[in-house]
N, C-alpha and C positions, 0 to 999 in steps of 0.2 A: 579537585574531583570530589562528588559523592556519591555515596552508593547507598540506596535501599532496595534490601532484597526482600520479598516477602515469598510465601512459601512456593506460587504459583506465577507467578510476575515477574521477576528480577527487572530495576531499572538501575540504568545509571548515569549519571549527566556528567560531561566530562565536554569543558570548552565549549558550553551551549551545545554538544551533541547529544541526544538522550538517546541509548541505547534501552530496550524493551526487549525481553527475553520470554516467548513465553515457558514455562518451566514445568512442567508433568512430563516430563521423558518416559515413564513408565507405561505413560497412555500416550504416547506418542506427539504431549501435545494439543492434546484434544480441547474443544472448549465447550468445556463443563459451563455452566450458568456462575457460580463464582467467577470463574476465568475471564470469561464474556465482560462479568461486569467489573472486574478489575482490570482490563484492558481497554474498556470503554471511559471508564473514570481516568485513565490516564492520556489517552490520547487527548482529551475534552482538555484537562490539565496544562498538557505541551503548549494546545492550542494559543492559550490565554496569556502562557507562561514568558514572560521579555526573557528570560534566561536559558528559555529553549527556541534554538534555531531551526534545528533541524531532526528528524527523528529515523533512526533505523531500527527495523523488526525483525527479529528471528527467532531460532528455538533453539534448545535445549539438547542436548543428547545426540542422536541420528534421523530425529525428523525436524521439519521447520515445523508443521501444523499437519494433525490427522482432518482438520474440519471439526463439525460437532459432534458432541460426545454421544456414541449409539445409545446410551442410559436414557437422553429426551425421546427415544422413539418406543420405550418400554413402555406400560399399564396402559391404561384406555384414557382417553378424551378426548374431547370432541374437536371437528376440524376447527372452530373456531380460537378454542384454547388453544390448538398447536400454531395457526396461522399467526396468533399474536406472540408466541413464543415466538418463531423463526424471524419474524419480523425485527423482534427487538434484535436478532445478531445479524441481521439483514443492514439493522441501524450502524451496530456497532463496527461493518466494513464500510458504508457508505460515509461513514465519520472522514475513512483515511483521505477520499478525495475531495473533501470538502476544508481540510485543514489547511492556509494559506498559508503554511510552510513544506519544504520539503520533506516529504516522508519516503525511506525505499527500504525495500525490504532484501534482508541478505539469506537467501534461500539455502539452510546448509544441509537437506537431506530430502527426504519424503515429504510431501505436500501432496494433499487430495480434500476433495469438496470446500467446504469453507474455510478452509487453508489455503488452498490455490486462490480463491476470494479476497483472501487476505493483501494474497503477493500479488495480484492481479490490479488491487485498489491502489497500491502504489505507486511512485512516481516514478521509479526506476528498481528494475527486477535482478539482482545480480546474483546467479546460482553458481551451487559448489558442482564442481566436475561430476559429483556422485550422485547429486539430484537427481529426484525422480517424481514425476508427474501421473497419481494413479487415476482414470477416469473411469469408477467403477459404482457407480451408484445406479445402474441400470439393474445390478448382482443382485441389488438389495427391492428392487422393486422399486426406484425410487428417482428420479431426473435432477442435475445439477442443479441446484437450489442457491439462493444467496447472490444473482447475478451469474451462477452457470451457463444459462443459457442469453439471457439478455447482454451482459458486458462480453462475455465473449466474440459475441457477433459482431459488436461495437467495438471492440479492440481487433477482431484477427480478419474479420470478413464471415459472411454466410459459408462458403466453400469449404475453407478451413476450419471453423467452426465445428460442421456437419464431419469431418473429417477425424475432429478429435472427439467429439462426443458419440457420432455413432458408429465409429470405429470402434472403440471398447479398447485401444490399447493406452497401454501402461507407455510414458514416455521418459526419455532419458534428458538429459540437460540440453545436450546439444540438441535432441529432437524438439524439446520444446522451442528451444531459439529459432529454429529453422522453420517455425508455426508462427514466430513473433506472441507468444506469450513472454518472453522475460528479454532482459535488456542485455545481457552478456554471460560467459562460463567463466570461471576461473576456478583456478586450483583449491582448492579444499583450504590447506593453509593461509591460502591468502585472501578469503573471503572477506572477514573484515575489514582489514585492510585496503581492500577493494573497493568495498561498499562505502567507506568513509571518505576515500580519494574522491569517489564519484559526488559524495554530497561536497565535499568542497568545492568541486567546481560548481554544482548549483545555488550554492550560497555565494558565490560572485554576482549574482542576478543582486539588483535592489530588493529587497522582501516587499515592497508592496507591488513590485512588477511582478515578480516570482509569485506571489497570490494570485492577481488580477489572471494572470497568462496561465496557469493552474483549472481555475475556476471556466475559465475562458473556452478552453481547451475540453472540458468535461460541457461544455452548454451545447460546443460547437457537434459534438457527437450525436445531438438528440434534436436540435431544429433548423429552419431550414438558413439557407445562403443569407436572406435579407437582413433575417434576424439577427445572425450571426454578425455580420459586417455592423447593424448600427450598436451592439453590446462591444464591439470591441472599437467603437466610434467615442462613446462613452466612456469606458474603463482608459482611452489614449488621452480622451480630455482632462481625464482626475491628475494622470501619471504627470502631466505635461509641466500641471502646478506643484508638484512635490519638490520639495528642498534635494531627496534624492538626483530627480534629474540634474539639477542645477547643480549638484557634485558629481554629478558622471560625466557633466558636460567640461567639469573645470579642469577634473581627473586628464580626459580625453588633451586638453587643448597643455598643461601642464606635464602628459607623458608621465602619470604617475600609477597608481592605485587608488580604484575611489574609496573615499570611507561612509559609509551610506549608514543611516541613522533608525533607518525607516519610517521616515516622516515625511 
């Protein structure tokens, strides 16, 4: 196992698992421009990294993520400067569905705006019993930013959507499940535990299948059926010649466990 923790990031890699902590409890979590870009530099890192498989996200203290720090909404500039600020942390959740490995986030408290963006962009959502879902950036004069409004309609439906946002309420763990924002509840205590169980089983996938059907999966959300069917015509062509298959198929016929390479 090792560990570096640095003031606002905690990571730790442990069996190819890298846990990511973000770390300001006092701010709930918030992500400050430091934060932002030391959670971007690491994800990028996982990406690349043969020694990370799998990545799970959480926080610190009693929130997972407050979203961005209210400080970027302070002094004046102009809409341009801010649009390219929000964007960059617009980047920095877009990263998580774009990483061909498995990422999920283990939700252990409060989550709001580009916090829920966070556990939203992941693979799999597993919240503590005590979670809670604040949808309140209407208070502030202000509309779910960061995929608010866009990935939610894409992950829940319009209906539901319309439901959570313009409803104005504050939701609880099980409320959120029962929305289909997150993947399951579990007890407080046993969230890590939880969340790691869950990534083992997705690392039974071949990682280059586990990418391809990731990637796949997020295309199929935005165009239409045709499209859809010849990209995944494609990606079953690549899959067909990898050394993986040809060990899942020996695996299979031999009644063992495969041992996949990702090659």
């Amino acid at each position: 196992m090792s560990t570096n923790d640095t003031d606002m990031l905690q990571q730790e890699l442990d069996s190819g698992v890298l846990l990511l902590r973000l770390n300001r409890p006092q701010q709930r979590n918030a992500l400050h421009e430091p934060l932002q870009q030391a959670l971007g530099a690491a994800l990028s890192e996982a990406a690349e990294s043969a020694s990370v498989r799998g990545v799970i996200l959480t926080g610190a203290g009693e929130a997972f993520c407050a979203g961005g720090d209210l400080t970027r909404f302070e002094g004046e500039r102009s809409s341009a400067a801010f649009r390219l600020q929000s964007y960059r942390l617009t980047q920095v959740i877009a990263l998580i569905e774009r990483i061909e490995k498995p990422v999920l986030a283990a939700i252990n408290g409060l989550s709001t705006g580009a916090g829920t963006q966070l556990a939203l962009a992941c693979d799999l959502r597993i919240a503590a019993a005590s979670a809670r879902f604040l949808v309140r950036e209407g208070q502030i004069g202000l509309i779910p930013g960061h995929g608010g409004t866009a990935r939610l309609v894409r992950m829940v439906g319009l209906a539901r959507a319309r439901d959570i946002v313009l409803g104005g309420r504050d939701l609880s763990a099980e409320e959120a499940l029962h929305y289909g924002l997150i993947t399951a509840v579990v007890p407080d205590a046993q969230l890590l535990d939880e969340t790691r169980a869950r990534l083992a089983d997705a690392l039974r996938s071949a990682p280059q299948a586990y990418g391809m059907a990731k990637r796949l999966l997020l295309l199929a959300a935005s165009v239409d059926m045709e499209s859809g069917l010849v990209a995944e015509s494609f990606a079953q062509s690549l899959l067909v010649q990898s050394e993986d298959h040809q060990e899942g198929l020996r695996a299979r016929r031999e009644r063992r466990p495969p041992r996949f390479t990702g090659t």
